[in-house]
N, C-alpha and C positions, 0 to 999 in steps of 0.2 A: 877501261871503258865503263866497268862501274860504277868508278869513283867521278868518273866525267857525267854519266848519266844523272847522278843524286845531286853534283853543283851545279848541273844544268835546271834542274827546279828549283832551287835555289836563288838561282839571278838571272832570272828569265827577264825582265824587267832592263836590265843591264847588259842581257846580251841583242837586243832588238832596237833598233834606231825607232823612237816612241811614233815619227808619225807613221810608218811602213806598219808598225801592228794594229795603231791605232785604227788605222784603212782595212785590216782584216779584222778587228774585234767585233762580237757580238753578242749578245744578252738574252737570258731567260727573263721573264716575269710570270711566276708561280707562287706555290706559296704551301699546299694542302697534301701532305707527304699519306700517301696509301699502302707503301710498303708493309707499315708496322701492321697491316691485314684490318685497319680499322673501317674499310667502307667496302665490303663484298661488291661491290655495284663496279668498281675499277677493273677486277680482275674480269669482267665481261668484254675489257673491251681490247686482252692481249691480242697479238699475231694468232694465225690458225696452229693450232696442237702439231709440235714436231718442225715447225719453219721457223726458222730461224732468223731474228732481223738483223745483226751485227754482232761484233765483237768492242766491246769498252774495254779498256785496260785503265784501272783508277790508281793514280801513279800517288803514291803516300811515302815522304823522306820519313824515316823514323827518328831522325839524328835532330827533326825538327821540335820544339816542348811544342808552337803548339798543333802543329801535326799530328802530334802525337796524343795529345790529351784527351781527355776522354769526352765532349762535346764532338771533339771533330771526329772521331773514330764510332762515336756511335752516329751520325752523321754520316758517315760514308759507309757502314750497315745501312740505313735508310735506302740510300741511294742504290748500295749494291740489289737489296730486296726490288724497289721497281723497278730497275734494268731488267731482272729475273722475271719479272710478272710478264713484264713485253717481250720476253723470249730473246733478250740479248745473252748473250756470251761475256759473264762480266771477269775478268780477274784482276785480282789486286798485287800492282807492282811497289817493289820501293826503289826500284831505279823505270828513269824513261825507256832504257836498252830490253828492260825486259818485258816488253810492249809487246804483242803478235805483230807482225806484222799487215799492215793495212786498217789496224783497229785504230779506235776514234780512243785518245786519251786525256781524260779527266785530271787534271793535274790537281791534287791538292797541297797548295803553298802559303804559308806565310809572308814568303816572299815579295809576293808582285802588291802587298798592301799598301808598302811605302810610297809606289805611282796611284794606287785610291784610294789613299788620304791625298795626296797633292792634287790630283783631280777633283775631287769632292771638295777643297778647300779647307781640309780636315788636321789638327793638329796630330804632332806626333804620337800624341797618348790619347789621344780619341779611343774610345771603345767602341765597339761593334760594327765598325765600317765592315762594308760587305762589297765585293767586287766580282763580274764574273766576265772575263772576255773569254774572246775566241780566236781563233788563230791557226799557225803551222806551223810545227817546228820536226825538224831532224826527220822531214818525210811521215809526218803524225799531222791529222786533224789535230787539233789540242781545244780543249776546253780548262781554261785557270780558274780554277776556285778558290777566289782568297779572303781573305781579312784581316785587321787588325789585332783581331785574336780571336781565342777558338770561339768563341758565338760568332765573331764575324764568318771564320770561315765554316761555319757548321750550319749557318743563314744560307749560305751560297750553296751550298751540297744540299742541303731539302729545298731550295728554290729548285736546283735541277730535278732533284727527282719525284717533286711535283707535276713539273710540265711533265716530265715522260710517262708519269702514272696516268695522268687526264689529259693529256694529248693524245688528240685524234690521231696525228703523225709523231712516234717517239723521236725520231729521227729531228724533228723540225725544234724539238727540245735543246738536241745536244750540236745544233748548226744556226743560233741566233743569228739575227740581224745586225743589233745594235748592245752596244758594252752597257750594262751593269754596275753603277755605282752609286751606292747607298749608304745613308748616314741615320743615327735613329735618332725623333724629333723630342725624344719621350726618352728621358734612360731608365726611368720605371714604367712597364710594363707589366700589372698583376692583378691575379685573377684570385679572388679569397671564395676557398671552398669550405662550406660553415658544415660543423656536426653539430645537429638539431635533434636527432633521434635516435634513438638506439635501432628502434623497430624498422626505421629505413635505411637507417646510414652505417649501422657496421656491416650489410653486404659488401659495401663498397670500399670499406675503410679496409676490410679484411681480404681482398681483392685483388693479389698479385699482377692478376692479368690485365685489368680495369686500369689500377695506377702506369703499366707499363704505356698502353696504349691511350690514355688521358694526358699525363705528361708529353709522351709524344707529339699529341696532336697542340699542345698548349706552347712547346718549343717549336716544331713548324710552324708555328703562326710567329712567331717571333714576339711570345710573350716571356719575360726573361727572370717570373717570379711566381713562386707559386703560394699560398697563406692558407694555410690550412686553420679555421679557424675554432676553437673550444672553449665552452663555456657561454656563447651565445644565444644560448636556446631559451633562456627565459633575460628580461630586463631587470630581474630583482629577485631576491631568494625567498619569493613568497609566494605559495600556494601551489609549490612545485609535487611533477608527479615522476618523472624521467630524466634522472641525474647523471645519468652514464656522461663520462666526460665531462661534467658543470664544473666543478671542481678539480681537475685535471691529475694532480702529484700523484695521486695515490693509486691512480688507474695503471699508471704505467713505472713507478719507482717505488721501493722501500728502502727509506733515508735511515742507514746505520746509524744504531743506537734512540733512533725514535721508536714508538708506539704507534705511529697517525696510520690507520686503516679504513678501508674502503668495505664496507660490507658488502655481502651478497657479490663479489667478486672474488677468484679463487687467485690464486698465486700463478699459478700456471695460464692462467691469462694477463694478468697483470705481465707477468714476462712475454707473454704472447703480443698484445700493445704495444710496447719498449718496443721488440723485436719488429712489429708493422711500422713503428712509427722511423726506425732509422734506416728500413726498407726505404721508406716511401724517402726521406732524405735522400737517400743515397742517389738513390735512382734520378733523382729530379737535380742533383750536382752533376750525373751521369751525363745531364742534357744540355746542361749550361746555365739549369735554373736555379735563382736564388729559390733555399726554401728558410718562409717565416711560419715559426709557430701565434699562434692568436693565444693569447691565455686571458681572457675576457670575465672571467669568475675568481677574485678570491674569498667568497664567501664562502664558509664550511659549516654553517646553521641554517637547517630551515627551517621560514616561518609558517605556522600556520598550515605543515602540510605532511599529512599525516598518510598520503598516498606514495609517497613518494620513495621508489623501487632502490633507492641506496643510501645510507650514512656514510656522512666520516666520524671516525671514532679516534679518540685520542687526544684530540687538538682543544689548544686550551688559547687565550685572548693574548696571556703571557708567552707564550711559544708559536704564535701565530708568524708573525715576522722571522724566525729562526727558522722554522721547518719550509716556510714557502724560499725561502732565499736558498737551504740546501736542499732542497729537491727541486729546484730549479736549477741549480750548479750541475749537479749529477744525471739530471735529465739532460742537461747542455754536453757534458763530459759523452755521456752515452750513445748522441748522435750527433758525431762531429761536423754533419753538412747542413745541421741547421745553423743559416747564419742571418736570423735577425730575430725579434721579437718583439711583438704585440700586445700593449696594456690597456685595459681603458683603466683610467684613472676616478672615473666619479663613482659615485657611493654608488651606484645601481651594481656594478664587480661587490658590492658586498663588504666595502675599505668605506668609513666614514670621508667627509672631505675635512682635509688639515691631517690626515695621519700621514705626515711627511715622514719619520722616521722609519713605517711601513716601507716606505715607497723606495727611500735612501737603500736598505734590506736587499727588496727585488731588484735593484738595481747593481747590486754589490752580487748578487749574484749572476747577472750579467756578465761583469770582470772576472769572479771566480773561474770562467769556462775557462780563461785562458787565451781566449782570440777577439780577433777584432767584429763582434756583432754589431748590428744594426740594431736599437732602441728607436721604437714605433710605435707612439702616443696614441692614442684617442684622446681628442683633443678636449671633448666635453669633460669638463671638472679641474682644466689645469692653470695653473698659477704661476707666476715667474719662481716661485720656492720649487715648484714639483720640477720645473723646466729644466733650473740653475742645480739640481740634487742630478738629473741626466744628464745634464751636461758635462759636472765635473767628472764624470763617470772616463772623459779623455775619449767616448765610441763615439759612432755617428750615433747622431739623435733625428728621426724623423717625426712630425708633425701630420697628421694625414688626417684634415679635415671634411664634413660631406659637402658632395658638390647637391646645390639644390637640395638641402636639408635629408628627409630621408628618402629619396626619389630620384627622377632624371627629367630636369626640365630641359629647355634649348640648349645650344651646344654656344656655351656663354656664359659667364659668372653673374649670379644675378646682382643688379644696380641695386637693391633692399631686398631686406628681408621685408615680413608682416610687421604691421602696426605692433602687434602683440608682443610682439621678439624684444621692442625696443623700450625697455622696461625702465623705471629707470634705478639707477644706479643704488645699493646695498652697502657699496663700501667706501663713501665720503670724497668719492671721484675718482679712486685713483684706479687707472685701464685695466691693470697689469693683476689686481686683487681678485681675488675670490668673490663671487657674488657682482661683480661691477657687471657693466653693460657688454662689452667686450668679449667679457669671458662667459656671458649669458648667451652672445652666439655662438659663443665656438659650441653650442648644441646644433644650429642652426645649421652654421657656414664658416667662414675662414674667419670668421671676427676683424681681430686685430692681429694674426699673424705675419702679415706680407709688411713686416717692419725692416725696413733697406738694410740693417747692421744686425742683422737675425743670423743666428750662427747653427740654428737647424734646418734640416731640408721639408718643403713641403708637398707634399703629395694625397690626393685628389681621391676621395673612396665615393664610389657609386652606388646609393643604397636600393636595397631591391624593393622598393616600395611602389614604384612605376610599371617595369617590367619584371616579371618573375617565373612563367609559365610560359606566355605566348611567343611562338618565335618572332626574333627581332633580328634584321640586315639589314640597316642602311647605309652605304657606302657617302652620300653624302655627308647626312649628320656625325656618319663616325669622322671622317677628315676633319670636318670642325671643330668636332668634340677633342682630338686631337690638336689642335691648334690651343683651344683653349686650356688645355694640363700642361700647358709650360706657364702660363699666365703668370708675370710678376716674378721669371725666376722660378718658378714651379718646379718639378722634377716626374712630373707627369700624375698616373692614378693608378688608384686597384677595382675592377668590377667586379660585384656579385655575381659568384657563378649562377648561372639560372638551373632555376626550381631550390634557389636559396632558400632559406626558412621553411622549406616544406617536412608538415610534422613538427612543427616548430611547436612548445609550452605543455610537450607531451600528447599530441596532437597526432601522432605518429599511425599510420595504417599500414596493413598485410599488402594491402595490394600494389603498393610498389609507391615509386617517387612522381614515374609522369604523370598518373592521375587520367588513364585511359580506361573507359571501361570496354573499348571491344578490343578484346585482347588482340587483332591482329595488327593493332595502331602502335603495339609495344618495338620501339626500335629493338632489332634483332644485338645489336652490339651494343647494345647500354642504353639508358636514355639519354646522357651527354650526345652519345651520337646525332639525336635532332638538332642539335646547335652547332653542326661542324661548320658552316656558313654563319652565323654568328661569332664564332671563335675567330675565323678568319679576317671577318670582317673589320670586328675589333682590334688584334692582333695584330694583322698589316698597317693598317690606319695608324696604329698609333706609335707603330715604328716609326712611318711617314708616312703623313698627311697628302702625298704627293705620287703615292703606290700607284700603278701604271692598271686601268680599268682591269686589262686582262687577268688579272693576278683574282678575281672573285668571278670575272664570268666563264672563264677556264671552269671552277667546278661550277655555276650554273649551266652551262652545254653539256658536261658532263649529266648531272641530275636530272636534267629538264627536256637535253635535246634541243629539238625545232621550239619548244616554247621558252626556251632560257632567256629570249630579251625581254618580253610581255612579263612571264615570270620575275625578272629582275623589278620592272617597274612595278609590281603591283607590291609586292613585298614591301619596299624601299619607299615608297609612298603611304602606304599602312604603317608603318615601323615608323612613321613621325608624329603620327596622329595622338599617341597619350605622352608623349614630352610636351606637345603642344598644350597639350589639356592639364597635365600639371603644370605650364609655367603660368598660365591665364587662369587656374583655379585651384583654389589649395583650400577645402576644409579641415584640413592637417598634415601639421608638418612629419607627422608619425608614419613608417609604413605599416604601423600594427592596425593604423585606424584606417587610412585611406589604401585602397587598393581599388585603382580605376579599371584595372582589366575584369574585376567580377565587385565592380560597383555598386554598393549600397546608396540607395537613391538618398539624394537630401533634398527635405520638401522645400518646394515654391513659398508654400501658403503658410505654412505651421512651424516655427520660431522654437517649438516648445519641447523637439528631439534632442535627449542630450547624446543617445551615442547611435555611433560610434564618435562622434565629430566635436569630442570634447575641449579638445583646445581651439575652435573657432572662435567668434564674437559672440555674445550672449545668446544671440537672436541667432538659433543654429538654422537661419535659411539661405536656399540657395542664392538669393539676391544679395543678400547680405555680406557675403564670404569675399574676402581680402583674394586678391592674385595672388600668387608665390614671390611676384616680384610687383609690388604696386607702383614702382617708379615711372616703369616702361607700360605696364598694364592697368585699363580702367576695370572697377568695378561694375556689378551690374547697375546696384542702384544707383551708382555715381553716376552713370554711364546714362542712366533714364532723368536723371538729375538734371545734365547737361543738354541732354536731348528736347526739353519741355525749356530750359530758362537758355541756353547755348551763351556763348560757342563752344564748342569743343576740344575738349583740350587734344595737343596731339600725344595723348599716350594712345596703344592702341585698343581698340575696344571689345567688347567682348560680340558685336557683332564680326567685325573683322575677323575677331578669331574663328566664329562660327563660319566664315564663309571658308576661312581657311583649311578647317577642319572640313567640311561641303567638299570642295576642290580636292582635296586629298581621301577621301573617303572614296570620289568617285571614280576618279584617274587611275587609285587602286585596283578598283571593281572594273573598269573598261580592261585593264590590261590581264587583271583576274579571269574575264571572260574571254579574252584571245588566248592567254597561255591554255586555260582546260581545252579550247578548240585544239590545240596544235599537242595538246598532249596526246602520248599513243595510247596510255591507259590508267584512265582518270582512276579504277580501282587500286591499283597499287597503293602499299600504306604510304610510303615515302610523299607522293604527291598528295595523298587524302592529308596527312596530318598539315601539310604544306598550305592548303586551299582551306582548310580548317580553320587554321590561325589567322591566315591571313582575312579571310571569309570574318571573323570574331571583330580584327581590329579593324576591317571597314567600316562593321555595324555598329562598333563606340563611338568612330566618326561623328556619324549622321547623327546617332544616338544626341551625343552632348552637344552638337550644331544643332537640332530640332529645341531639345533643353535651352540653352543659353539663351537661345532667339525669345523660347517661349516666357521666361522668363523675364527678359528684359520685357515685352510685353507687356505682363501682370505687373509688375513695378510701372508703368505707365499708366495704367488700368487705377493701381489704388492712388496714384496722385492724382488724375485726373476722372475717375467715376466714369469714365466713358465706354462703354459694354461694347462695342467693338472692341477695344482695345481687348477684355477679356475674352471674347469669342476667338479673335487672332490668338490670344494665349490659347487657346483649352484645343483649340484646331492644330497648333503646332505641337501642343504636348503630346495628344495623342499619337501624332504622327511620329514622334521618339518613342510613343509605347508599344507602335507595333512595330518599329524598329529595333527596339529590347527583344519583341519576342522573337523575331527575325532569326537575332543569336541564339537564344533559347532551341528554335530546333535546330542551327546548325550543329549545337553543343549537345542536343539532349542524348543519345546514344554513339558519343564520341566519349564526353569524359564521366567519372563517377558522378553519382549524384551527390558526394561529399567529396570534396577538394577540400583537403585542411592544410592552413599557413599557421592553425594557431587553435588554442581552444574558444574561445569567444566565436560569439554564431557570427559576427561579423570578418572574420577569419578566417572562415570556413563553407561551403555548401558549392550552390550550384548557381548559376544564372538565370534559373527558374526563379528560385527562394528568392528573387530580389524584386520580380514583378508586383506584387500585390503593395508593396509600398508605392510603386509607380499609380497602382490604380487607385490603392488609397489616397492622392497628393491629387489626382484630376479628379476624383471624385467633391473634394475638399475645396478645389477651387471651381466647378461648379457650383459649390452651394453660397461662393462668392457675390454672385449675381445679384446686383441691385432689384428689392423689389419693385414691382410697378409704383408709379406714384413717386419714384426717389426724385429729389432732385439733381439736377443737368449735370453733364458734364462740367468741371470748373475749371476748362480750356474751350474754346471753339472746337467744332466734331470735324470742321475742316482742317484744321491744325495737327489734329491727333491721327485722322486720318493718313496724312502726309506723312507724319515720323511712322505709323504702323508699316507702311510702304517701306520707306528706311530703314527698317529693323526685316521687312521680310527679304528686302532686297541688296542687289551685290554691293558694300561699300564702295566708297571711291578716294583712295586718299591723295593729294596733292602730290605732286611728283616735283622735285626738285632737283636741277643740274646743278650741283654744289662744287667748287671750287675752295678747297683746304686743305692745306699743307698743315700736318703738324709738329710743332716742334721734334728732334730727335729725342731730348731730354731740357732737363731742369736743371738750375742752381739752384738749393737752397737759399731761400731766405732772398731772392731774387724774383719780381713781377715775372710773370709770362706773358707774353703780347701773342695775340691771337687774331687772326684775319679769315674773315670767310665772304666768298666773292660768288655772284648767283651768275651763272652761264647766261648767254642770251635767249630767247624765249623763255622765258621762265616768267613765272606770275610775279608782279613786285610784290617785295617783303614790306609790310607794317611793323611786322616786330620781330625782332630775334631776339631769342633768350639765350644766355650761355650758363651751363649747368657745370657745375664743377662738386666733386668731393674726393677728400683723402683716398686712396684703397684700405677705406678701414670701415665694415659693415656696420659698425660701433656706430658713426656719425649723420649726421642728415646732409642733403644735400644743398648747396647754396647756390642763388640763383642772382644773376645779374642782367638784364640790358643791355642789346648791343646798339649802339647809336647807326643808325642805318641812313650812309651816304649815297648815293647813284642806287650800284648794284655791287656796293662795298659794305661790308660794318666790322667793327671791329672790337675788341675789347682786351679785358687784361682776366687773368687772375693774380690776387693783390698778393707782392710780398710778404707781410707776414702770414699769409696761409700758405705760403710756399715751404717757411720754417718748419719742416717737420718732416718726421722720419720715414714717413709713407711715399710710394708714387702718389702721382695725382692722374683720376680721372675727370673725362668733362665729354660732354655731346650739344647739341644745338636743337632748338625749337625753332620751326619756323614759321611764321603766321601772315596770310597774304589778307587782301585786304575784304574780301568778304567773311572772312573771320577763320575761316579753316587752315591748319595748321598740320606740321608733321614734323618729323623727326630726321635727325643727321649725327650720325652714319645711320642708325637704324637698323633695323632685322635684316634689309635685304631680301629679293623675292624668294630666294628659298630659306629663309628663316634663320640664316645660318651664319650672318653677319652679326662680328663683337659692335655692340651697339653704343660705344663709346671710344672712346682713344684713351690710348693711357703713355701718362709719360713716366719715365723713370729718371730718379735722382742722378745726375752726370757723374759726381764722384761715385756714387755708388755701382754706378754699372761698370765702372773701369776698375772697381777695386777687385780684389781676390777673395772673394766671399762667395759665404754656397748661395744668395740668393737668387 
């Protein structure tokens, strides 16, 4: 009977005629496991003390590998821990027979994967399918938790014991409605958590308990990589003060028979390191998570810094490639669960560019570990020499470009980079060289990566330049932003853990990471714990894009109660507001310089501030400054350009954006204000620090909607001398300055009045410290003011009138019912024929444009003509532009006959639309290649 019980989980699948179970299956959708004690707020909401709600019997074949493994067993601890919260009666069987009888039993199987991959449409070697039905077998409820393999099935075991943790009914957890079948859209999944400090980050690093319950909470979300990253804490090895971990070897190894030493470090920590660092592996293999090291510093000289709390001793220019390749070997040796590593490649690690021989070295020490690692580029400084040295290497090699330079714009690849990016060429043309155009963006973006016969993987890093403090959840933009990390073959992304760089360039403070001054805003469980809804957010999303609403407002009901829907929207609405504003405005592509959550004002009027905003246009003013993507986005003064000589082009404008940012700032704040009504007690820190943040990102909103508007303005104002035009400016600017201060007191006795990301004042302070440049820039354009006596306006006052009106007022952009099919793919070296057909009522077309270029950031865009028939036009892209090794993308302008014009596919009303089509090369998608 025992041996009947354990093959009866086994081939449960095979003993059930599929549609009879199919009729009794049913499904969890969760996601945010409480067991591991990470959020006190759950365990308020078990049965009364001493009642009992059932009995689980979690049925585990041991005979099974992955049953047995260590993802699914610590996974079904999860699970066992919140049954025990809710006062179930849990015990763990490895046959069905030894169930209690009348308990509800959990089956954990391998087994029943084989039917959700076939359901899911999944091949046989698919990873991480997740499956969870429900059923009856042998006089047992049963609930089957399976997968693919153990992430699969250890995905399905914290789905369940999520809902039971944050369901209102635990019971209504383990009796779903409807089956549970999951596939993930993304098979990289990773979160890079940077050491910037010593003074902040070795609590955490040394933090047994931290790492237990962070990894936790980062493998319930169904993140499936963790990056622990070193050596990032300064760009360059100059003027350093805070080395702890820059230089990484010597922190944590001493390479027999060498000398190289780490001063002002003892031995007995240096083995203390080691010993944290294959903790923190082990534990994260424990979960199912890949873990990668970052080693982003090989430089072992500083310059110019004579503050600076540690040496390495010993290392010499001759033995620099020896000792880094065998203390890397032996760091590998020593923690058998890291399995992949992180380089950047350009001279800022400290390595000139061209020392390929270097690179050949750390790479050989890669091989030396003995197993199959993951080799993971920063892509800034690489060359097909540095590419084709990892490659031969016979590992995987992955590529992990930034999306949106160093930031997070729309959830969409942008269509160009800035004017600036596209330099031109250093090395006599050719893509693939050192110094070319190419490999000048992969600072930028994806350059020239997504080449169709690419034999490494690419994958998508999120730099913390956009958000890095404020809480961010939006379930919309995350599915997009999900959609788009497969782009081209992708293999998904890695996000900045937030309050990344904090303390960053020796910048480090006593008072902690979140950067609260009244201490009762300090999360009781870590500050990671402010972003458990962020983690989630992320985390599900990017498994799929398709993750069922419940799975994020399960814990808003939980956090929020009766305000968890208002609550949802107001967040989710705020959380779009600075992607928006970095994709429409980029005074630098740096996050060291631009940081829009605690905004350094750039003036209107005065051209003549170099910083922070040194990589912009000469002319460092706000009217001035390039979009992050100019293709899709007008500039300001372009924008006032077109406004005063028209028509319009249909890129979108920086008034649109402003109204967008308007709309979204204030939907935020309506729903901000029902959620505090309906909350029970607006004191609690959880909801303060909640309304805080959200409270910060509405008043950027408004903030850079008041700016933009007023701005555009004044750029009307100097073309045309027309003092209205400036009074609308100086009347809107101000309205952004008491909007700044808005924030100022929501923040003043919330966070310190130093917040440092960095040592530079622009890197540091408060939301205060940025005001007086705001009053300095209105004050400035006050003194603008044509004296009496000047001559007229050099427009008509009724002309300028009208556009002042259109710049204070709601956009309107042409709405088009588009009819386009696009190809599924291409032939090389084959025309493309392309048809686009306008529905009826629609305004007739004058002109259609069709925009075409490679997927290669490298190139500009070409524009053609479409010959426009009835409510037909049609066009081609030519064969030979088809001859090449890239997809091709393309989008439509469309222009009716009073001259306004838009865009197809376009943003889409929630912004979230890829705003072009991309085809891919037919042999190449059919071939067996990782792109």
């Amino acid at each position: 009977m025992q041996e009947l019980g354990a093959t009866i989980v086994r081939q449960i699948p095979r003993l059930m005629n599929r549609r009879e179970f199919l009729i009794q299956t049913g499904a969890v959708t969760a996601g945010y496991v409480l067991g591991s004690g990470l959020n006190a707020r759950a365990q308020s909401a078990q049965s009364p003390a001493n009642q009992t709600t059932g009995t689980v019997a979690i049925i585990c074949d041991p005979a099974d590998p992955i049953v047995s493994a260590a993802p699914t067993q610590w996974a079904v601890g999860e699970l066992r821990q919140a049954l025990t919260a809710r006062n179930f009666v849990v015990k763990v069987c490895t046959r069905l027979d030894e169930a209690p009888p009348q308990s509800l039993c959990v089956i954990v199987s391998a087994g029943s994967s084989a039917m959700a991959r076939d359901a899911a449409g999944a091949s046989s070697t698919e990873a991480e399918v997740v499956s969870i039905v429900a059923g009856s077998l042998v006089q047992h409820e049963t609930l089957i938790a399976s997968g693919s393999d153990a992430r699969g099935v250890s995905y399905a075991l914290t789905e369940i014991a999520d809902a039971v943790a944050l369901g209102t009914d635990p019971w209504a957890a383990l009796r779903p409605a409807l089956p549970l079948l999951e596939r993930p859209a993304n098979p990289v999944r990773s979160v890079m958590r940077v050491f910037s400090s010593s003074v902040e980050d070795k609590a955490w690093f040394n933090d047994r308990n931290f790492w237990k319950k962070y990894l936790s909470l980062l493998a319930a979300q169904r993140f499936n990589r963790i990056n622990l990253a070193l050596g990032l804490g300064y760009d360059s090895p100059v003027n350093l003060r805070d080395t702890y971990f820059y230089f990484p070897y010597p922190f944590f190894v001493m390479v027999p028979g060498s000398d190289v030493a780490v001063t002002n470090v003892t031995d007995a920590e240096i083995a203390r390191n080691l010993e944290m660092l294959r903790f923190i592996s082990d534990e994260a293999a424990t979960r199912g998570l890949d873990f990668h090291l970052g080693l982003w510093n090989h430089a072992y000289q500083w310059i110019d810094s004579p503050e600076a709390n540690h040496a390495i001793l010993g290392l010499r220019p001759q033995s620099h490639a020896t000792y880094c390749r065998d203390a890397l070997t032996l760091l590998l040796k020593e923690c058998p669960n890291i399995s992949g590593v992180t380089f950047r490649i350009n001279d800022e690690s400290g390595v000139p560019a061209g020392s390929y021989e270097f690179w050949r070295a750390i790479f050989d020490g890669c091989v030396r570990s003995g197993r199959r690692l993951e080799i993971d580029l920063h892509p800034k400084g690489i060359d097909q020499t540095i590419l084709d040295s990892a490659l031969a290497t016979d590992l995987p090699v992955t590529v992990s470009p930034k999306f949106w330079s160093e930031h997070m714009g729309l959830p969409y690849h942008q269509a160009a980079t800035r004017p600036k990016e596209l330099r031109s060429s250093e090395s006599g043309g050719d893509p693939l060289a050192q110094g070319s155009i190419a490999r000048n963006l992969l600072t930028h973006g994806y350059g020239d990566l997504f080449r169709e016969n690419r034999k490494y993987q690419v994958v998508h890093r999120v730099w913390p330049g956009t958000q890095r403090m404020l809480l961010w959840a939006d379930p919309v933009f995350a599915a997009a932003y999900s959609r788009a990390f497969s782009f081209c073959g992708s293999q998904g992304c890695e996000i900045f853990d937030p309050l990344s760089f904090k303390g960053r360039r020796g910048s480090g403070s006593p008072n902690g990471r979140d950067g609260y001054l009244d201490p009762s805003l300090h999360p009781a469980d870590g500050d990671f714990t402010k972003y458990a809804l962020t983690y989630r957010v992320w985390g599900r999303l990017l498994f799929s894009p398709n993750t069922p609403a419940e799975v994020w407002r399960r814990q808003m009901r939980h956090d929020h109660g009766p305000a968890a829907e208002p609550a949802e929207r107001a967040l989710g609405n705020a959380s779009r507001i600075l992607p928006l504003v970095t994709a429409a405005h980029a005074p630098s592509d740096g996050d060291a310089a631009y940081w829009p959550e605690m905004y350094v004002n750039m003036s209107i009027v005065d051209g003549s501030h170099l910083e922070p905003y040194t990589d912009s246009l000469s002319q460092k003013r706000f009217g001035a400054v390039s979009p992050m993507d100019p293709q899709l986005f007008a500039g300001i003064d372009t924008h006032a350009d077109e406004l005063l000589s028209g028509p319009l082009s249909g890129k979108y404008s920086p008034v649109e954006v402003a109204q967008w940012l308007e709309d979204l700032a204030r939907t935020a704040f309506e729903n901000l204000t029902q959620a505090s009504a309906l909350t029970l007690d607006q004191r609690e820190p959880f909801f303060r620090r909640y309304a805080i943040d959200t409270n910060v990102q509405i008043g950027l909103g408004l903030f850079f909607s008041e700016k933009i508007r007023a701005a555009v303005l004044y750029a009307l104002y100097r073309r045309t001398n027309e003092p209205a035009a400036l009074e609308a400016s100086l009347k809107t600017y101000r309205a952004a300055r008491d909007t700044w201060k808005h924030i100022i007191n929501v923040t003043a006795k919330a966070y310190v009045p130093d917040v440092t990301y960095g040592d530079e004042w622009f890197q540091r302070g408060h939301w205060s410290d940025r005001l007086a440049a705001i009053d300095q820039d209105i004050a400035a354009m006050q003194r603008m003011a044509p004296p009496r006596g000047a001559s007229a306006s050099s427009a008509p006052s009724e002309k300028v009138a009208v556009l002042i009106s259109k710049v204070l007022g709601r956009p309107k952009r042409p709405v088009w019912k588009i009819v386009h099919t696009p190809p599924t793919s291409f032939r090389r070296g084959q025309l493309v024929p392309l048809s686009l057909a306008s529905a009826s009522g629609n305004p007739r077309a004058k002109e259609i444009r069709l925009y075409y270029r490679h997927v290669n950031q490298a190139e500009l865009w070409r524009t053609a003509v479409m010959p426009v028939q009835a409510d037909l036009a049609e066009g081609i892209i030519p064969a030979d532009y088809t001859d090449t090794p890239f997809a091709l993308q393309y989008y439509f302008e469309l222009t009716d006959a009073s001259g306004q014009s838009s865009l197809h596919p376009g943003l889409g009303p929630t912004l979230t639309d890829q705003p072009y089509f991309v085809l891919r090369n037919r042999v190449a998608t059919t071939e067996t290649n990782t792109a």
